[in-house]
DORO-408809 format. One record per residue (C-alpha): x, y, z; residue number from 0. Coordinates in nm, 2 decimals, m for minus. Layout:
# DORO-408809
     c1     c2     c3   k
      X      Y      Z NUM
...
This chain:
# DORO-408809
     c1     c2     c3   k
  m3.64  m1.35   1.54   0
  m3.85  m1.15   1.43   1
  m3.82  m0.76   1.20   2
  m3.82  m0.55   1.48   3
  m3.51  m0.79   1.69   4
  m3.33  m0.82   1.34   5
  m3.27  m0.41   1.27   6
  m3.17  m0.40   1.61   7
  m2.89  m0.67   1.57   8
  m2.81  m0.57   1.26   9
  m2.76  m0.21   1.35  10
  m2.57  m0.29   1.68  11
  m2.37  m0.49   1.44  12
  m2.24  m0.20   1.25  13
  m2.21   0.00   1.56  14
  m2.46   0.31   1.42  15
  m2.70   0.45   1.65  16
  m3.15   0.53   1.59  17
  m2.99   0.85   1.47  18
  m2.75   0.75   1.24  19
  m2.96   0.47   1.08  20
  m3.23   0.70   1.02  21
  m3.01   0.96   0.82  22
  m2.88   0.67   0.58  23
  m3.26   0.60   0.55  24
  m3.40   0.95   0.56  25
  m3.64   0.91   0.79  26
  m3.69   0.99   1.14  27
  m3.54   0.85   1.42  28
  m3.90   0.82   1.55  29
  m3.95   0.59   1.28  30
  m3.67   0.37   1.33  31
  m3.75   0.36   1.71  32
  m4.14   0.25   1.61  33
  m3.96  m0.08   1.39  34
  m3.77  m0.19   1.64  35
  m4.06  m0.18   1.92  36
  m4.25  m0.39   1.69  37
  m4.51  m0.08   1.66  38
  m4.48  m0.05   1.27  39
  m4.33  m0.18   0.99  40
  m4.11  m0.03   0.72  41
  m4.24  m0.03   0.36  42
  m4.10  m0.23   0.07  43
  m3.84   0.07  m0.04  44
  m3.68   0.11   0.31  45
  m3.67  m0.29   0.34  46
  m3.41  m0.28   0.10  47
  m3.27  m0.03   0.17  48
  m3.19  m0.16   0.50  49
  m3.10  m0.52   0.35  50
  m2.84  m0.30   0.19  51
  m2.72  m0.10   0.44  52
  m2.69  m0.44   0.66  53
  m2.55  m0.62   0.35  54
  m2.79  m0.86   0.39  55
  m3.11  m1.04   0.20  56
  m3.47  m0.92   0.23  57
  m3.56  m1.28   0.24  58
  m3.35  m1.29   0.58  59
  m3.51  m1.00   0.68  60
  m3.88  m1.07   0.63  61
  m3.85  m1.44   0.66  62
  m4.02  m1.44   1.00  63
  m4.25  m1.17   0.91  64
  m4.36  m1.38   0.58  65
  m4.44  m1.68   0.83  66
  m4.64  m1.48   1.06  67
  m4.84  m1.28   0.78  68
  m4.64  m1.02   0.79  69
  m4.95  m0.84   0.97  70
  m4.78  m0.54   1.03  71
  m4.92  m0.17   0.88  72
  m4.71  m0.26   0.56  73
  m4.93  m0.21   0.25  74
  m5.03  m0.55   0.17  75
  m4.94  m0.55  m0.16  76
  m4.58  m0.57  m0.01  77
  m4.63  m0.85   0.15  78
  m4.44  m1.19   0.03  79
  m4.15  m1.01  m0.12  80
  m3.84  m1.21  m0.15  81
  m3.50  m1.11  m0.30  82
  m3.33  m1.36  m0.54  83
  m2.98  m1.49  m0.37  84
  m2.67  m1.45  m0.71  85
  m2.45  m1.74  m0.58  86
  m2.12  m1.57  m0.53  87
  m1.90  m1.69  m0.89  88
  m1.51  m1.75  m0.78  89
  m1.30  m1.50  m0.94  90
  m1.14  m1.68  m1.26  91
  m0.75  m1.78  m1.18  92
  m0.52  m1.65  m1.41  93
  m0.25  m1.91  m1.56  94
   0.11  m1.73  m1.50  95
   0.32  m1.90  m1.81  96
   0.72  m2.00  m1.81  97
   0.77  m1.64  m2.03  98
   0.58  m1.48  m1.82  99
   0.73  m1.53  m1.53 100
   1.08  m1.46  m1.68 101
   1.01  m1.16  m1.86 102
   0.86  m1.03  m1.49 103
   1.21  m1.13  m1.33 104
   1.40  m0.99  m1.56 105
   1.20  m0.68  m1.59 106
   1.28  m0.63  m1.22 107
   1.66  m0.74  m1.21 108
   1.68  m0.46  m1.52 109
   1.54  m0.16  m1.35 110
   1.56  m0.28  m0.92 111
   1.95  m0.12  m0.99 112
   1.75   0.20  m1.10 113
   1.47   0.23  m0.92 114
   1.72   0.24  m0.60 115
   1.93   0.52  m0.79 116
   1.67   0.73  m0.80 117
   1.64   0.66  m0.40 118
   1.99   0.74  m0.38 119
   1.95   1.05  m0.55 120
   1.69   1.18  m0.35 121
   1.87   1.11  m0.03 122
   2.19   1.29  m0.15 123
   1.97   1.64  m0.25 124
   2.09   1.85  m0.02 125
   2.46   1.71  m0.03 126
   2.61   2.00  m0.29 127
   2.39   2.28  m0.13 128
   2.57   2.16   0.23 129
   2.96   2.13   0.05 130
   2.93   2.49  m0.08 131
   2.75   2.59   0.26 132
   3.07   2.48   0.42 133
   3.33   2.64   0.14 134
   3.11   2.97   0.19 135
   3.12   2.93   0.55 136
   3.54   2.89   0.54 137
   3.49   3.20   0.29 138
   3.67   3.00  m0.04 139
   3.32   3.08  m0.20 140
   3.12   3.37  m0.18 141
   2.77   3.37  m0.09 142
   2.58   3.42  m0.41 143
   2.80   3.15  m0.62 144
   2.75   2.93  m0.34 145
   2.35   2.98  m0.27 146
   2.31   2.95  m0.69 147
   2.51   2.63  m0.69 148
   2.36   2.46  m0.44 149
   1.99   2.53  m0.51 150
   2.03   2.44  m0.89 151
   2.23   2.13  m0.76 152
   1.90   2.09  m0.54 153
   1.69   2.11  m0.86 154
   1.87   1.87  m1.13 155
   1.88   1.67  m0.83 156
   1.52   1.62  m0.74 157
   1.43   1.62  m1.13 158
   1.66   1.33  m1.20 159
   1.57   1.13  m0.89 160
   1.18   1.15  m1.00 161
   1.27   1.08  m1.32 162
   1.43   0.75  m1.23 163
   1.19   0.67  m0.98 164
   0.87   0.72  m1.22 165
   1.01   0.54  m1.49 166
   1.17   0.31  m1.35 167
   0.92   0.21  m1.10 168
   0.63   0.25  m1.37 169
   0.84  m0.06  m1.56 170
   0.81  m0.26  m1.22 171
   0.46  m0.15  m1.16 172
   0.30  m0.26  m1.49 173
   0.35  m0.62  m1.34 174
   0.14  m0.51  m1.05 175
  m0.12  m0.74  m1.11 176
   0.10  m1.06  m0.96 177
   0.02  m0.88  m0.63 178
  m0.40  m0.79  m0.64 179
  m0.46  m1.08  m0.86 180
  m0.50  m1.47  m0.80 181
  m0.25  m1.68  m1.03 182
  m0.18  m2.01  m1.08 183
   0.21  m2.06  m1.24 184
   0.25  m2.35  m1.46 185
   0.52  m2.64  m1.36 186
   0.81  m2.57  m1.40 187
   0.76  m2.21  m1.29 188
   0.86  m2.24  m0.93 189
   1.13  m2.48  m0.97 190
   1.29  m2.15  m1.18 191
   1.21  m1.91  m0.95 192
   1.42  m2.15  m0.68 193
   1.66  m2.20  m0.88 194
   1.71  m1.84  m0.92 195
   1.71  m1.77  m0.53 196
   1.94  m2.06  m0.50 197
   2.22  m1.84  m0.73 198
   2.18  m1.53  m0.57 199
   2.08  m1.65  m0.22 200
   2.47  m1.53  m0.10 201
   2.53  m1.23  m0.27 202
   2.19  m1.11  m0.19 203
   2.28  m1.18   0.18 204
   2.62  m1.05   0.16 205
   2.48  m0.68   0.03 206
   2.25  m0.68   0.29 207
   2.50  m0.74   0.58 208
   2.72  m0.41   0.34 209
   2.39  m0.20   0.41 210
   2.35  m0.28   0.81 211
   2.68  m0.18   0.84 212
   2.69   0.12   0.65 213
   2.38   0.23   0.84 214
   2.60   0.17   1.15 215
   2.95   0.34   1.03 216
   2.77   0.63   0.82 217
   2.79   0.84   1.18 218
   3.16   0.80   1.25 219
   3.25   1.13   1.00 220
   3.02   1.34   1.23 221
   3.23   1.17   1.54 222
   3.58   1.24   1.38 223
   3.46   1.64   1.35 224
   3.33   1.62   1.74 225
   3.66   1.49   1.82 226
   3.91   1.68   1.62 227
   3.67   2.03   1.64 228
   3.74   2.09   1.30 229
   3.60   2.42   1.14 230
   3.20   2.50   1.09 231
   3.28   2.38   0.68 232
   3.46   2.08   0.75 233
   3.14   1.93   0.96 234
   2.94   2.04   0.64 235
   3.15   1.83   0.45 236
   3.13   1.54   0.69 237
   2.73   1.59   0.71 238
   2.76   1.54   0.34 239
   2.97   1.21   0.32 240
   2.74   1.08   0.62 241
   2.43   1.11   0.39 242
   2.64   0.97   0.10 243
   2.70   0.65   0.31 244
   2.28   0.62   0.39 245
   2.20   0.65   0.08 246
   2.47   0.38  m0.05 247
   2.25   0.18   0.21 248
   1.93   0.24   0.06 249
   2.02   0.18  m0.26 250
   2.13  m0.17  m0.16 251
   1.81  m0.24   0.05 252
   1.63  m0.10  m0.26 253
   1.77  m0.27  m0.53 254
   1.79  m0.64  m0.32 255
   1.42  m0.54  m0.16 256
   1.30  m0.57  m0.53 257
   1.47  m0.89  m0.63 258
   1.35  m1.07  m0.35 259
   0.98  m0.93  m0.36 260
   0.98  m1.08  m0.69 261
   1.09  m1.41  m0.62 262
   0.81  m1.39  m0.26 263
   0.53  m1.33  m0.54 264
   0.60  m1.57  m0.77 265
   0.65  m1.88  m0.53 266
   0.39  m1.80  m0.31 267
   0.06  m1.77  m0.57 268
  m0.19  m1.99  m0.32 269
  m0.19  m1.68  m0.07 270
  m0.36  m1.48  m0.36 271
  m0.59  m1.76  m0.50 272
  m1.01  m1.72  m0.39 273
């Protein structure tokens, strides 16, 4: 194969057009059309450009040219040009020690419970602004006590559910190198981690069957109002304990989500390993 068929492949390859190889090369798509009719040749610079933009060697793309001469209207003191191959180094694997391991588990057991109260915190935001909605709406409250209330509920809300969730998270996160970086445990390592799973296998199973079905009751208050046709604030209220329920869920599918992400990572290291 020689030049000419190889930009062709290549650049079908990458799915660019004449046009759009010649912009990445800054040259006209007149040029680019002469290469691959075999009419001229591209100079040394645009060579490698191109080996880059194919992500391949020079040597691969002049080979054939080199055996025939590489006759072409190159300059001839470009011809016989080869690019030195750096044989690809596998990425060093990091050793993941006993303490290491614990301190990671623990870390996460500590601040999961958190982490998913912050969640629960930002789910339940609007909860106080829709309970005085409803006692302003029955007229116990009056509007402007009940507006204030709720959006400054609204506010120390949001602030502490971000504050959980930064912090909290950001004590999780620092161990975020388990997950983008190869690791070998010693051991005695995964015998622990099983061990762990093994103890809280049940109640991790039993919290997640609380969740589904919190998920699946947290719509009966609304049905309750529908049937009864309570009052405009009473549905409020019941809008309220609905999103109180959810977020009792997510906390649980928070909290448990975490633990058992942590366990996954440590016990499964060869899916990360080069």
């Amino acid at each position: 194969m020689i030049l000419a068929d190889k930009i062709i492949a290549e650049r079908k390859k990458l799915g660019l057009s004449q046009e759009d190889l010649a912009e990445k090369l800054s040259v006209s798509r007149q040029s680019v059309s002469k290469w691959e009719g075999a009419q001229a040749v591209p100079d040394l610079q645009k060579i490698i450009k191109l080996s880059e933009i194919f992500n391949v060697s020079t040597d691969y793309l002049l080979k054939d040219e080199m055996c025939s001469d590489y006759s072409g209207s190159e300059p001839a003191g470009n011809r016989g040009v080869t690019e030195t191959v750096t044989p690809v180094v596998k990425k060093k694997v990091r050793k993941l020690s006993m303490d290491e391991a614990v301190e990671y588990l623990d870390t996460v057991k500590e601040n999961a419970p958190k982490l998913g109260f912050g969640v629960l915190l930002a789910v339940n935001t609007p909860v106080v602004m829709l309970f005085m909605i409803g006692l302003m709406v029955d007229g116990y409250l009056g509007t402007g006590i009940s507006v204030a209330t709720g959006v400054t509920s609204i506010l120390l809300i949001t602030a502490f559910s971000v504050f959980y969730m930064i912090v909290y998270g950001n004590r999780i996160d620092r161990f975020d190198y388990l997950k983008k970086e190869p690791f070998e445990p010693e051991a005695d390592v995964v015998s622990m981690v099983e061990a762990r799973i093994k103890k809280h296998e049940e109640t991790y199973s039993k919290l997640i069957v609380i969740a589904i079905l919190l998920c699946i009751l947290c719509p009966v208050p609304l049905i309750i109002t529908a049937v009864m046709e309570m009052a405009n604030g009473v549905i409020l209220f019941m809008v309220s304990v609905l999103l109180m329920i959810v977020s009792l869920a997510v906390y649980i599918f928070v909290t448990v989500g975490c633990m058992e992400d942590s366990f996954k990572i440590l016990i499964k290291p060869k899916q990360k390993t080069l």
